[in-house]
C-alpha positions in Angstrom: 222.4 82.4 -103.6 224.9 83.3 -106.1 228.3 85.0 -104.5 228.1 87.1 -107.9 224.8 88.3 -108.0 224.1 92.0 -107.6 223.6 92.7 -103.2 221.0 95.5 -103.9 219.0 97.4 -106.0 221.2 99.9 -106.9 223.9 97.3 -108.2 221.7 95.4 -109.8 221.0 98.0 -111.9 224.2 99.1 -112.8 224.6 94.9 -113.3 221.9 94.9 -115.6 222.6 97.8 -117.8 225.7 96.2 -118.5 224.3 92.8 -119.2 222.3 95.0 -122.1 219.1 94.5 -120.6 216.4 97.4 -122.1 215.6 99.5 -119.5 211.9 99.3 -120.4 212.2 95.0 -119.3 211.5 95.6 -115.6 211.2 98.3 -112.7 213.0 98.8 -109.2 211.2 100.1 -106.8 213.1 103.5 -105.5 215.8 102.8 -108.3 214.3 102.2 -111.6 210.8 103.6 -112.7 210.8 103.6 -116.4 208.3 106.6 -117.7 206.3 106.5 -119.3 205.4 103.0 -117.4 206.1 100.3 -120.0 202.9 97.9 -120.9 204.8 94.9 -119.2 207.8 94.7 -117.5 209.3 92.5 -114.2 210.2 94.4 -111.2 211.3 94.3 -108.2 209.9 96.3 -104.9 209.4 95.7 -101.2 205.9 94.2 -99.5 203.8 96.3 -96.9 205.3 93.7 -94.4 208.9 93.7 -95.1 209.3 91.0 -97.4 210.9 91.6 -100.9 208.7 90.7 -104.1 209.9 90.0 -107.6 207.1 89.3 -110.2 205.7 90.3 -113.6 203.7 93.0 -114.4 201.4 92.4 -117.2 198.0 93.3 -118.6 197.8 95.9 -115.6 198.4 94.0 -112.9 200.7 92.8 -110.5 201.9 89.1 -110.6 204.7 88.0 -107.6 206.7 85.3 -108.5 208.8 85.3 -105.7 208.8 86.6 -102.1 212.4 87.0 -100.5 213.7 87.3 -97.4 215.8 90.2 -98.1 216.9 92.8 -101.1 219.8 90.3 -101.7 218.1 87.7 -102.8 215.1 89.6 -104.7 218.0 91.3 -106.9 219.9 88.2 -107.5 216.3 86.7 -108.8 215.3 89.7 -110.6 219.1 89.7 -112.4 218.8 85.5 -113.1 215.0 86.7 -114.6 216.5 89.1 -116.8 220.0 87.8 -118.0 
């Protein structure tokens, strides 16, 4: 993982609002829940069993694309996804 990249949700999103990134490009669960909900966006949230999930959400539905071991490496994937 990237010794830059963002260590949780919160500072990703400071990271990516400074990178420029619309805030209607993705949601964080807990942290960034664009309303109203945006047609398609990538986000980030947390599984039912513990595991963090990054993905795409299109077309109304879910898609993971990744499933992480822990909030630090879902934010530094969701911040490489959108910078």
């Amino acid at each position: 993982m990237d010794r830059d990249a963002p260590p949780d949700r919160w500072a990703v999103r400071t990271a990516l609002r400074a990178a420029g990134v619309a805030d209607g490009h993705y949601r964080i669960e807990g942290v960034h829940e664009p309303v109203p909900t945006p047609p398609d966006f990538l986000f980030l949230r947390q599984a039912p069993d513990g595991a963090w999930e990054t993905g795409a959400y299109e077309r109304g539905a879910h898609h993971v694309i990744g499933r992480h071991p822990d909030e630090a490496a879902a934010c530094a994937h969701l911040f490489r996804l959108l910078t």
